[in-house]
C-alpha positions as CSV (number, residue, x, y, z in Angstrom):
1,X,72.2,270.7,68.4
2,X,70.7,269.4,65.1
3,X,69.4,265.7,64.8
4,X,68.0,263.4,61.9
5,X,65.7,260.9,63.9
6,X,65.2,257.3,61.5
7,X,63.7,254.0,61.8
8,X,65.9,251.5,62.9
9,X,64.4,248.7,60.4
10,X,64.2,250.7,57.2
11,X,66.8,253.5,58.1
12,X,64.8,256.2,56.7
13,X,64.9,259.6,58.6
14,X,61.9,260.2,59.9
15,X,62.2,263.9,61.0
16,X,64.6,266.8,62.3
17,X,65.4,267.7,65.5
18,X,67.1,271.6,66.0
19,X,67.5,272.0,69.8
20,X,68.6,275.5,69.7
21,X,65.2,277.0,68.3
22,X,63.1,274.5,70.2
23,X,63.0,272.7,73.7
24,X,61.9,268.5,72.0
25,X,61.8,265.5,74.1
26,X,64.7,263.6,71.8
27,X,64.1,260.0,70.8
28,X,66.3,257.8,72.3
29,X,70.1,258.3,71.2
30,X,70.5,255.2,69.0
31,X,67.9,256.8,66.9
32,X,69.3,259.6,66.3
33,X,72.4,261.0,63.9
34,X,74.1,264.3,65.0
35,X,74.5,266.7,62.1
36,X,76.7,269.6,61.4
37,X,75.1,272.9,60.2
38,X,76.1,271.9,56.5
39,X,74.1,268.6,57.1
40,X,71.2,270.5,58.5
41,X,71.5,272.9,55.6
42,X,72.1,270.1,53.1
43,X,69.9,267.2,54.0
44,X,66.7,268.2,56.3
45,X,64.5,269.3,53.5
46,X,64.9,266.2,51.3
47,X,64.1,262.7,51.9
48,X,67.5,260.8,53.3
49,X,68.5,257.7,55.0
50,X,71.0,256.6,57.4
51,X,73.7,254.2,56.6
52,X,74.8,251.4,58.9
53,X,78.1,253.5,59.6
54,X,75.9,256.1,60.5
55,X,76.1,258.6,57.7
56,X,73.3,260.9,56.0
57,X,72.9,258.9,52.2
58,X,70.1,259.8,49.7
59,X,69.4,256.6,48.7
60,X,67.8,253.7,51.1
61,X,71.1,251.4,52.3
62,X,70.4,247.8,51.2
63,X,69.2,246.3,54.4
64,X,71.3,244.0,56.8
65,X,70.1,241.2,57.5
66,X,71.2,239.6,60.8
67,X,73.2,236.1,60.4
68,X,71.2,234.0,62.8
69,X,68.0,235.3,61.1
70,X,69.5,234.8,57.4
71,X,70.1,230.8,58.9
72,X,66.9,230.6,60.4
73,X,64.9,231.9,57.6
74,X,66.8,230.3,55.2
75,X,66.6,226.6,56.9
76,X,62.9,226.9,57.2
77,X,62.9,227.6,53.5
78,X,64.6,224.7,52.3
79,X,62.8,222.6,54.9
80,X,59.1,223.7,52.9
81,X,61.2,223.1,49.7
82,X,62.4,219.5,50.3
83,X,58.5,218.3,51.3
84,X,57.4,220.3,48.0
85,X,59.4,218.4,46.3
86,X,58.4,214.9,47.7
87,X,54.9,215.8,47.6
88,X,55.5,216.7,43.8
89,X,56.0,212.7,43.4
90,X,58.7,210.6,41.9
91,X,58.3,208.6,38.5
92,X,59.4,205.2,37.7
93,X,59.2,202.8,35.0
94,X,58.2,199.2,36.8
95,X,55.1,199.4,34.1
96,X,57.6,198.8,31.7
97,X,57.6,202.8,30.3
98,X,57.6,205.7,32.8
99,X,54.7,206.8,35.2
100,X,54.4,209.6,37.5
101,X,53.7,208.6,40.8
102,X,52.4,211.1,44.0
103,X,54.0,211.1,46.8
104,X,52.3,213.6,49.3
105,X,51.7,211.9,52.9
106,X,48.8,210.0,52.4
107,X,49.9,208.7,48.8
108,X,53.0,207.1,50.6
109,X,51.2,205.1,53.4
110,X,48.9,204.1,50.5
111,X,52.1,202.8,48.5
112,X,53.4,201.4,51.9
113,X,50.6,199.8,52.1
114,X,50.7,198.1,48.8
115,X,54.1,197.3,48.5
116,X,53.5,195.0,51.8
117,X,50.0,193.0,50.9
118,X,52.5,192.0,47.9
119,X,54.8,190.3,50.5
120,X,52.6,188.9,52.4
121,X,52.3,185.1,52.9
122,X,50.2,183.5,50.4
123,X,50.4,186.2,47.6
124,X,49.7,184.3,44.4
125,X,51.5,185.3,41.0
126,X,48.8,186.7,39.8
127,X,48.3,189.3,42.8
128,X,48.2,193.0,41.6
129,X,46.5,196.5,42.8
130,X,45.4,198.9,41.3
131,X,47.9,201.9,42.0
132,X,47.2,205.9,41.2
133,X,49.8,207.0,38.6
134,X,50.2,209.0,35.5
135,X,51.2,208.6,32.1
136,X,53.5,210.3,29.9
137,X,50.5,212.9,28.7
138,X,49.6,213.4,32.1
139,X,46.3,211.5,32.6
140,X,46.1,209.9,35.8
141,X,44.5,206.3,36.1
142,X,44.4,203.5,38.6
143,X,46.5,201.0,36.9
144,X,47.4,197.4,37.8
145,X,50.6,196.4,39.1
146,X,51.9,193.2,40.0
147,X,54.1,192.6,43.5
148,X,57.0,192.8,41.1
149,X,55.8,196.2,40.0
150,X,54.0,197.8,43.1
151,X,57.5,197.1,44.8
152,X,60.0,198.4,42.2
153,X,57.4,201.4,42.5
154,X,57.9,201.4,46.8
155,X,61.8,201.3,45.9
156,X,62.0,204.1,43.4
157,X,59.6,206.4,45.8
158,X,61.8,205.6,48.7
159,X,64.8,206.7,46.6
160,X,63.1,209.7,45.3
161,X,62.1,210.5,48.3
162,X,66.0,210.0,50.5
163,X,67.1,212.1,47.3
164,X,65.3,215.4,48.4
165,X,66.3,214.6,51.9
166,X,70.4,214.7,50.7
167,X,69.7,217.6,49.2
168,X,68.1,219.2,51.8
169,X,71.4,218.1,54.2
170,X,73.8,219.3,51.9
171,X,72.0,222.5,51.5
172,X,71.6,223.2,55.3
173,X,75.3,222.5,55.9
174,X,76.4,225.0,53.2
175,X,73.6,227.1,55.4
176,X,75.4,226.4,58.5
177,X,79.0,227.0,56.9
178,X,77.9,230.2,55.6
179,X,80.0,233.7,57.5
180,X,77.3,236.4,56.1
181,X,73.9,236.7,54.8
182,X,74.7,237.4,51.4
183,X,76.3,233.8,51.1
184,X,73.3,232.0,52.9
185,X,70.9,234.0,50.1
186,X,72.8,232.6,47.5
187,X,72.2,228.7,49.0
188,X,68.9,228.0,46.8
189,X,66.7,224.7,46.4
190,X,67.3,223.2,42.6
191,X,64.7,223.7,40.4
192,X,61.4,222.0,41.2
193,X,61.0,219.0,39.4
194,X,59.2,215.3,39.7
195,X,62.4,213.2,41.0
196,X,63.3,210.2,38.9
């Protein structure tokens, strides 16, 4: 008997087998693709691979990825997506013309922070603090904001922020809907962009 022996992860054929001229220790049988004598003629001098039906091909079969590992993959991907994008920051224009604000972690207890020394008993109309943002050129400043300001700003990063997180839900129910890996692979995270 004649055999191709391949890798199970890239399907390459890694070597040949001929029984009848030698006494081999076989791989195990899963491994291993019976051939006829036109196959062995055919196919054990060049470099071949075997399909997932099995079959001798010349050319490497696109790889199959497994469902659950398509969805797992996939989830964990649009989980690092949605906190890029919050981290990226929001804008909002409660300085009276647009200002990019951050957003990662530490930036939002900051702004949390803010928003509620501005609502605190005793606040004064003329309160403000200074806030990290940046302008439409892209310089970054501490600026002044009033309570008025400070928490349209906490209400514009909250809603920045609750958009990503929709979008991530939608996106990992179309995940979860999906029947094959080809359809989960097609599932990708909009472009990365500061949320308004």
């Amino acid at each position: 008997m004649r055999y191709a022996y391949f890798d199970p992860n890239n399907r390459a054929v890694l070597g040949w087998f001929d029984t009848e001229a030698f006494d081999v220790n076989l791989p195990p049988a899963e491994l291993l693709v019976e051939l006829t004598p036109k196959q062995w003629d055919t196919y054990s001098s060049a470099n071949c691979w075997v399909d997932y039906s099995g079959r001798l091909v010349t050319s490497a079969p696109e790889l199959v990825i497994p469902l659950e590992q398509a969805v797992a993959a996939k989830l964990a991907e649009l989980e690092t997506a949605c906190a890029a994008q919050i981290a990226a920051g929001f804008t909002s224009d409660a300085l009276g013309e647009v200002y990019t604000y951050p957003a990662k972690p530490t930036d939002q207890s900051n702004l949390q922070a803010s928003v509620l020394a501005s609502i605190l008993p005793g606040v004064d109309a003329s309160w403000s603090t200074p806030f990290w943002c940046a302008d439409a050129q892209g310089k970054w400043a501490y600026q002044a904001h009033t309570a008025t300001q400070i928490q349209q700003v906490g209400v514009d990063g909250k809603s920045a922020i609750n958009a990503a997180i929709a979008q991530k839900i939608v996106l990992e129910q179309q995940v979860e809907a999906a029947r094959t890996a080809a359809e989960v692979a097609a599932i990708i995270w909009p472009k990365d962009e500061v949320a308004a």
